[in-house]
C-alpha positions in Angstrom: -12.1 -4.3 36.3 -11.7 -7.2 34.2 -14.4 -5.9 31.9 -12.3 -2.7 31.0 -9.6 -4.2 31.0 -10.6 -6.8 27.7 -12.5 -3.3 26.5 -9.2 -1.7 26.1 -7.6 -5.4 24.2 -10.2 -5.1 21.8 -9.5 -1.3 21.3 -6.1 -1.9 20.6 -6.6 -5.3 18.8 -9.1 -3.2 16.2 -6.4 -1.0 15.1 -4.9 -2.6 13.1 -7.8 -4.5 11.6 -9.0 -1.3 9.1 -8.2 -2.3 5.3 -5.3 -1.6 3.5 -5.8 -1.3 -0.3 -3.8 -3.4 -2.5 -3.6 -3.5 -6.4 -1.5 -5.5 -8.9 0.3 -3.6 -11.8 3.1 -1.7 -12.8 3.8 1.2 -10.1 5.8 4.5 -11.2 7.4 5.5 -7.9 7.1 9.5 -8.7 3.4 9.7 -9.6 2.4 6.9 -6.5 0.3 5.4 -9.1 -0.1 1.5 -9.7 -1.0 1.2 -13.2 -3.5 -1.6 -13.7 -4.4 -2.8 -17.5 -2.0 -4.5 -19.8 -1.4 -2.9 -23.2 -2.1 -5.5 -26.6 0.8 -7.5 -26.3 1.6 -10.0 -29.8 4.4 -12.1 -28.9 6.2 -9.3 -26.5 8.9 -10.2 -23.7 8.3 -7.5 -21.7 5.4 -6.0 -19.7 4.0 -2.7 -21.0 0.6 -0.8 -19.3 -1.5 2.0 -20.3 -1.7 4.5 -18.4 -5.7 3.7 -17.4 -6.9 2.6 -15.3 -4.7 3.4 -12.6 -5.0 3.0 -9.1 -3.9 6.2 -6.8 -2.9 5.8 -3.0 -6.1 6.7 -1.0 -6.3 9.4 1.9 -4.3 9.0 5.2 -1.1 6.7 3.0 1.8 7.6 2.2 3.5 5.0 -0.1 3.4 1.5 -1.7 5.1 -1.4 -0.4 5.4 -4.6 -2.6 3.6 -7.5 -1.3 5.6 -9.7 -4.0 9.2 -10.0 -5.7 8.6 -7.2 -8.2 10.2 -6.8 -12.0 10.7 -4.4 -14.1 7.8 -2.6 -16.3 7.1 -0.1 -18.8 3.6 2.3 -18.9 2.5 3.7 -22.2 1.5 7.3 -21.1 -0.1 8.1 -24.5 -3.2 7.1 -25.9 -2.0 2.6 -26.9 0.6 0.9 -26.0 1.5 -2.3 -28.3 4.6 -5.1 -27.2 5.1 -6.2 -31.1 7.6 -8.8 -30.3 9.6 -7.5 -27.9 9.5 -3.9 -29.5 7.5 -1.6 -27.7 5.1 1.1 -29.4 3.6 4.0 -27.9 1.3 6.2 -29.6 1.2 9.8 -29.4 3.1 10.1 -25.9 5.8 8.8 -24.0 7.6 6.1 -21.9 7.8 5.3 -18.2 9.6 2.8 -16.4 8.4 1.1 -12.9 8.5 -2.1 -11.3 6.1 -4.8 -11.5 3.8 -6.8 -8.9 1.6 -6.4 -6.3 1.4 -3.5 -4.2 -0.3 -2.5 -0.8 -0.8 1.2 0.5 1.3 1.8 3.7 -0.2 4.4 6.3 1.5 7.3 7.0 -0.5 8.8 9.9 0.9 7.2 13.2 -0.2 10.4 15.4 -3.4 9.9 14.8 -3.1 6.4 17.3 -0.6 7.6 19.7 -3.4 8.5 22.4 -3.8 4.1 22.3 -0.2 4.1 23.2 -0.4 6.4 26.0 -3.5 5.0 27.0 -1.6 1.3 27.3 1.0 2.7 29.1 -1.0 4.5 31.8 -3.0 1.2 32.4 0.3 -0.4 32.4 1.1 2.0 35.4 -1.8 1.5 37.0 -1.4 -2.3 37.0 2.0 -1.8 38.5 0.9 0.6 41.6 -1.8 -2.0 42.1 0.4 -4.9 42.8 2.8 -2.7 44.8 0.0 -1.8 47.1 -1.2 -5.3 47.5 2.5 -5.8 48.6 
């Protein structure tokens, strides 16, 4: 009994031991994108990205969480993005604005482990009956 007992600990324990992406950058909220590669920056103040490469959440997350104190950022959704002293330049396209740091993808699918939790607590009740009926 002791045997399935540590069987189900490592079950549970395993769970959360899958991987959980992470990527540092400048994420836009709306698109769920954390873009990766600094634009040519020549004496600029602020932090402006191109828009590739780009990390995208992968299947089965839902959101990014940062993993540290995050600032403000600008992507350069055209084809370069230049910081000339402060003054930022975006060819042929447009602005966004994000926030900048390090980011890891949150999972969103809980259901999919709720047959562990039911499986604890009907071992829990087992347990319990057990040492009622040793009483």
């Amino acid at each position: 009994m002791k045997s399935f007992y540590f069987f189900i600990l490592v079950i549970l324990m395993s769970c959360g031991a899958f991987g959980q992406g992470s990527a540092t950058g400048c994420l836009v909220p709306y698109y769920n994108m954390v873009y990766t590669s600094n634009a040519l920056e020549v004496l600029g103040s602020s932090q402006l990205y191109n828009k590739s490469p780009s990390t995208s959440l992968s299947a089965n997350y839902c959101s990014w969480t940062p993993s540290s104190t995050a600032s403000s950022c600008v992507i350069c959704d055209g084809t370069l993005g230049v910081d000339l002293f402060g003054i930022k330049i975006c060819l042929l396209g447009s602005f966004r604005y994000g926030s900048e740091g390090t980011f890891t993808m949150v999972e969103c699918n809980l259901d999919d482990h709720s047959w562990l939790l039911g499986a604890a607590a009907g071992l829990f009740g087992l347990l319990i009956i057990r040492r009622r009926n040793k009483l």
